[in-house]
C-alpha positions in Angstrom: 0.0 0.0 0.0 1.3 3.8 -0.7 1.1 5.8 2.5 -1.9 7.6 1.7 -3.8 4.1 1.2 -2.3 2.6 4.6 -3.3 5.8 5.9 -6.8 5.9 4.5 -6.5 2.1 5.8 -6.3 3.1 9.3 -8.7 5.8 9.2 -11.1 2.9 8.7 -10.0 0.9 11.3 -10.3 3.4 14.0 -13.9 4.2 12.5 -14.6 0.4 13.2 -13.0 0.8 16.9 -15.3 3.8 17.4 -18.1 1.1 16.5 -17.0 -1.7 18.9 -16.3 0.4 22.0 -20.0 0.7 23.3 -20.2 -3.3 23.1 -17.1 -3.7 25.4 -18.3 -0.9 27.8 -21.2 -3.3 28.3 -18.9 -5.5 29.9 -18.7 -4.9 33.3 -15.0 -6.3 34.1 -13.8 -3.9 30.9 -16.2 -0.8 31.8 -14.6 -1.3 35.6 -11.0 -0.5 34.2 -11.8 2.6 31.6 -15.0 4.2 33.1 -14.9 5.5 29.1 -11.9 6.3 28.5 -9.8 4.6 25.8 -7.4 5.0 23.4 -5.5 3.6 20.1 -2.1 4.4 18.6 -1.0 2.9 15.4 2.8 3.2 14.0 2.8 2.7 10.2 6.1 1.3 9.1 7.3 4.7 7.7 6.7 5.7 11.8 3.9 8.1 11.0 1.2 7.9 14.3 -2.1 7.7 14.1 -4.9 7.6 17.2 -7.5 8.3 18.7 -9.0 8.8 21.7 -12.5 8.2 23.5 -13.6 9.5 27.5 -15.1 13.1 28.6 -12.3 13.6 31.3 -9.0 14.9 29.5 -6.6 14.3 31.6 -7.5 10.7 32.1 -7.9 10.4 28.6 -4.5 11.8 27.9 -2.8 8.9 30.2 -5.1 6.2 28.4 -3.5 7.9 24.9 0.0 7.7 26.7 -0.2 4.0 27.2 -1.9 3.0 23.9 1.1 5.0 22.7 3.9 3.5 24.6 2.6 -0.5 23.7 2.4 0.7 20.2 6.1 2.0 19.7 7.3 -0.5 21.6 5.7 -3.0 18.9 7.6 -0.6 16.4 10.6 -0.5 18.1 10.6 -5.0 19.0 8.6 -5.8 16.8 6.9 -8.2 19.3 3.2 -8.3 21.2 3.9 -6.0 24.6 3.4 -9.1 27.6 5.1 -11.6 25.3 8.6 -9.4 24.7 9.0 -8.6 28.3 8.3 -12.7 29.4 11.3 -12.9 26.6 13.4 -10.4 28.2 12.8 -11.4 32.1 13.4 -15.1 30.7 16.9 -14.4 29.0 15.7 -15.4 25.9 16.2 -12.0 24.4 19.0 -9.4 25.5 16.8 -6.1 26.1 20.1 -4.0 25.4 19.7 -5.1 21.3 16.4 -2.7 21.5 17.7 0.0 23.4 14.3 0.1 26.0 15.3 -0.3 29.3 13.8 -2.6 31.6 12.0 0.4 33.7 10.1 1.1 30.3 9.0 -1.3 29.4 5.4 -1.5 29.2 4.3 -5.0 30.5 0.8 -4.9 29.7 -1.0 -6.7 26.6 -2.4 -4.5 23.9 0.6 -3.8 22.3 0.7 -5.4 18.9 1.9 -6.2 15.2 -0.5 -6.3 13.0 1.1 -7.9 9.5 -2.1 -6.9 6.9 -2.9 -9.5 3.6 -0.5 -7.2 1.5 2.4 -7.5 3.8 1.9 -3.9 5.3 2.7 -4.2 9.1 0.9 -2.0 11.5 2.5 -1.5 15.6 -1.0 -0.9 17.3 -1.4 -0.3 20.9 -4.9 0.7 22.6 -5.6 0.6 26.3 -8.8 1.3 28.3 -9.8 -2.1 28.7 -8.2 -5.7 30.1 -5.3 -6.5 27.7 -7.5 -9.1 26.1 -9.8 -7.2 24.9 -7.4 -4.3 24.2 -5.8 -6.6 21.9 -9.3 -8.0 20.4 -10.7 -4.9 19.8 -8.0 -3.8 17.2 -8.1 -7.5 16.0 -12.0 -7.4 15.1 -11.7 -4.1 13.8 -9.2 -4.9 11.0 -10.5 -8.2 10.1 -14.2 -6.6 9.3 -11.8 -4.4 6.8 -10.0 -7.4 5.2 -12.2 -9.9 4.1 
């Protein structure tokens, strides 16, 4: 895809997200953690960001965007889902140093992940405001009702 189309491309997924968030407010356990307030950051591979973020309270909204953010370019920087590269690191199976994040940043929570599209196009998305499962589902779903 050129940049305007992966661009264009994640316009449409956020529109999607925008769609899904009222049916995962519905869920108590996920309402509980965000009381409304979430957020997504996607890296395209040329590192321009795109997001966007949902809540009424600004501040709280701004620290949702700053950990959607922080998932995603860590994806961009690893690679690898967030959760799964710090197991890795606290394992020794990877050295942390080849990355240049240092332990005290790294983000820990799930949500942060690549997202490899049927054209080869890779996407680092992060979104937080819910439990990591669902912050990973949620960009999941919305991509795969754009790639049939």
């Amino acid at each position: 895809m050129s940049p305007a189309e992966v661009a264009a491309f994640i316009q449409k997924v956020i529109l999607e997200i925008d769609k899904l968030i009222p049916e995962y407010l519905n869920d108590p356990k996920d309402k509980s953690i965000s009381e409304g307030h979430a957020a997504v950051c996607i890296i395209d591979e040329d590192g321009n960001i795109h997001g966007k973020m949902w809540g009424t309270n600004k501040n709280r909204t701004r620290q949702t965007f700053r950990v959607a953010w922080t998932k995603s370019s860590q994806v961009w920087i690893t690679g690898m889902k967030t959760g799964e590269y710090e197991r890795k690191v606290f394992n020794n199976e990877i050295d942390d140093s080849i990355h240049g994040i240092q332990r005290p940043d790294l983000i820990g929570w799930e949500g942060g992940q690549p997202i490899t599209l049927k054209d080869g196009t890779v996407l680092s998305a992060g979104f937080s405001g819910f439990r990591g499962v669902s912050d990973l589902e949620i960009v999941r779903r919305a991509i795969s009702k754009l790639e049939l």
